[in-house]
C-alpha distance (Angstrom), angle and dihedral (degrees) to the residues before:
residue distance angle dihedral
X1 . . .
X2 3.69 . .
X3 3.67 134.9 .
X4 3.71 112.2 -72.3
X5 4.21 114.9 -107.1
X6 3.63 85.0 -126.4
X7 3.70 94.8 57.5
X8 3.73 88.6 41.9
X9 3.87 95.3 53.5
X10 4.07 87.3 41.9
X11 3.98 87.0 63.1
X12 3.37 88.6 41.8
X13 3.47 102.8 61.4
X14 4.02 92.3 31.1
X15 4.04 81.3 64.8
X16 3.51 85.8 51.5
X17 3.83 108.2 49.7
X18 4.05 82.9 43.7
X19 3.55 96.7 60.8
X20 3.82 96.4 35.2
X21 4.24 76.6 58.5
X22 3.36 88.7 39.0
X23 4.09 95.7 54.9
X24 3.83 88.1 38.3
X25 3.95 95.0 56.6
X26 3.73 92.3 51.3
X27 3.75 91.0 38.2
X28 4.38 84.5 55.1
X29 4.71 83.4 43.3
X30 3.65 84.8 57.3
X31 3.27 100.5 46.2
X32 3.67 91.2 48.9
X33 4.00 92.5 51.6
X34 3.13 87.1 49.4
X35 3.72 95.8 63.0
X36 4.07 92.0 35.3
X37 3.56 83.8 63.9
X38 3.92 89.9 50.4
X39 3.61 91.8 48.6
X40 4.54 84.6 46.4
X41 3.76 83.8 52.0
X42 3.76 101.5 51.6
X43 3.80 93.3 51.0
X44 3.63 83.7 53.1
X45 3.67 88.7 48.3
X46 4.37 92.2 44.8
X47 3.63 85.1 48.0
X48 4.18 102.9 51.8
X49 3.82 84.9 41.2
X50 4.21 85.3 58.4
X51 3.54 88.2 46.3
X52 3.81 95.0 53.3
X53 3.72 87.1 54.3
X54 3.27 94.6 46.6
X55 4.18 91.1 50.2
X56 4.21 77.8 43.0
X57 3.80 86.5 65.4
X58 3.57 102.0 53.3
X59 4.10 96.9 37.9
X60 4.03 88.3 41.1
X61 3.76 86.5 -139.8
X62 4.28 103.8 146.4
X63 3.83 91.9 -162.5
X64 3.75 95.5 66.2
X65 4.01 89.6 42.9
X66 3.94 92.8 50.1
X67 3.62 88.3 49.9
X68 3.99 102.7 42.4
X69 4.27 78.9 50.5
X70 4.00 87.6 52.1
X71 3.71 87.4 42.8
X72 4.13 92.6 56.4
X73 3.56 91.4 38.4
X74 3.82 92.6 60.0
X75 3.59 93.7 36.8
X76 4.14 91.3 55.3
X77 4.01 85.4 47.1
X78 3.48 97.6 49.3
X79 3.84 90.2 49.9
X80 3.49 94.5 49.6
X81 4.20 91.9 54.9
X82 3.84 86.7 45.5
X83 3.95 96.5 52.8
X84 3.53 106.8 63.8
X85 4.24 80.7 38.0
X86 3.84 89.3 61.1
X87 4.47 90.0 40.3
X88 3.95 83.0 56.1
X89 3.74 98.6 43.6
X90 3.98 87.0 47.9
X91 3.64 86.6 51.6
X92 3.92 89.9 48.4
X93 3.53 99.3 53.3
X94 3.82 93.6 49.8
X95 4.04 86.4 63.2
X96 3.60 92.5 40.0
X97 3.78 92.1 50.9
X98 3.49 97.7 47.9
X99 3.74 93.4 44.5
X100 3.91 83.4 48.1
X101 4.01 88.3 53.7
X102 4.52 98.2 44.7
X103 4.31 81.5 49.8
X104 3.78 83.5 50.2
X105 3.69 98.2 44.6
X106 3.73 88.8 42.2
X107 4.02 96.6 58.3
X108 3.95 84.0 42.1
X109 3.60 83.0 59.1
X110 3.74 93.9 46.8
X111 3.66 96.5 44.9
X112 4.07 88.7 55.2
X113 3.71 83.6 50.2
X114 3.55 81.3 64.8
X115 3.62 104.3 47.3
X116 3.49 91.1 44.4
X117 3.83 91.0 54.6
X118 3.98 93.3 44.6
X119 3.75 84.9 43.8
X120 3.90 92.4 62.6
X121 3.44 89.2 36.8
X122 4.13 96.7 62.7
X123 3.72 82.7 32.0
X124 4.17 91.3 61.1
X125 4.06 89.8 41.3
X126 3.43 94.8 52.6
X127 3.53 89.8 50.4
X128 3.56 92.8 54.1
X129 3.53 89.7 47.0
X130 3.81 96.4 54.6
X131 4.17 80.6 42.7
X132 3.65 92.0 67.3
X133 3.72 92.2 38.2
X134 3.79 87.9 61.0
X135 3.47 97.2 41.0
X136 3.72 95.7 53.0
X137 3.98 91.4 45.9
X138 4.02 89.3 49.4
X139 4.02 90.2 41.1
X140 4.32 86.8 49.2
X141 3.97 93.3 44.9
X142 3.99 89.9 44.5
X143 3.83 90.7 57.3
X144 3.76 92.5 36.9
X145 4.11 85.7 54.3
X146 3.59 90.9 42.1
X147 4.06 99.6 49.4
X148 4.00 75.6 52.5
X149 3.71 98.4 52.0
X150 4.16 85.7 48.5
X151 3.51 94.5 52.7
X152 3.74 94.4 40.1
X153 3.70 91.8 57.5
X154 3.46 98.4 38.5
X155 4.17 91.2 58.6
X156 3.59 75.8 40.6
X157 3.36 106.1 60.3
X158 4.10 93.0 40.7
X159 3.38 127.7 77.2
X160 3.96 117.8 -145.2
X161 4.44 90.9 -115.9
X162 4.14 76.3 58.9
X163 3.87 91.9 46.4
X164 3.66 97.7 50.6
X165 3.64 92.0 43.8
X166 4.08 88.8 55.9
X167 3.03 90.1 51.8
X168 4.18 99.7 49.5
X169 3.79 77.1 47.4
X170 3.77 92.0 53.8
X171 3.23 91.4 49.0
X172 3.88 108.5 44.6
X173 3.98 91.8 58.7
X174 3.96 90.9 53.4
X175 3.92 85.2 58.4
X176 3.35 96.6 43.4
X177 3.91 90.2 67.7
């Protein structure tokens, strides 16, 4: 007997919801790379704006050292909007990853559903198999024992003066033609 269609749509759509999870987890890890790079980019941007004011110093020019402090200052801002960004995409891909891991252990579940049901199945056609093994065997040794029984009774039930005369009695109608 073969797997259900109900089974084989619930694996189906198990697969399904676990790579939809699956795509949105590494959709929410991109994401969050994405704005650890950000955050990587404006500490490189806080420290070239401390370095212009620290080249600002020894040239004396006060352009380059109100622009290496507008540089830091933007830098520190942007890191402090991307922080609490990067806490709540941590916290997002915890939920996404463990919703990712009950769709996985579901379809798991689903797929030994299956085995277990095309276990039983092999399991009743190789009893039927081995059924009609045994019944043929039992049916051949029944006739075997019965031909036996026939012939046992028939030698049986004649005597040899009865044999011999069968046989003369055989014999005299073959001549006869």
């Amino acid at each position: 007997m073969p797997v259900s269609r109900a089974l084989s749509r619930l694996l189906r759509i198990r697969d399904l919801e676990e790579e939809q999870c699956r795509l949105a987890l590494e959709s929410a890890l991109g994401e969050r790379d994405r704005l650890v790079r950000a955050l990587a980019a404006s500490a490189q941007r806080d420290s070239r704006g401390r370095k212009l004011i620290q080249a600002s110093t020894h040239s004396g020019e006060l352009p380059d050292r109100l622009a290496g402090v507008a540089e830091m200052g933007l830098a520190i801002r942007h890191a402090e909007v991307l922080k609490p960004r990067i806490a709540q995409m941590e916290l997002e891909i915890a939920e996404l990853r463990q919703e990712f891991l009950s769709k996985r252990v579901e379809r798991r579940q689903a797929e030994t559903l299956i085995g277990e049901s095309e276990a039983r199945a092999a399991a009743v056609s190789e009893r039927r198999g081995q059924q009609a093994v045994d019944d043929w065997h039992r049916d051949r040794l029944w006739r075997r024992d019965a031909s036996a029984e026939r012939a046992a009774s028939r030698s049986s039930q004649s005597d040899p003066m009865d044999s011999a005369a069968r046989s003369r009695q055989e014999e005299e109608p073959a001549e006869k033609t």
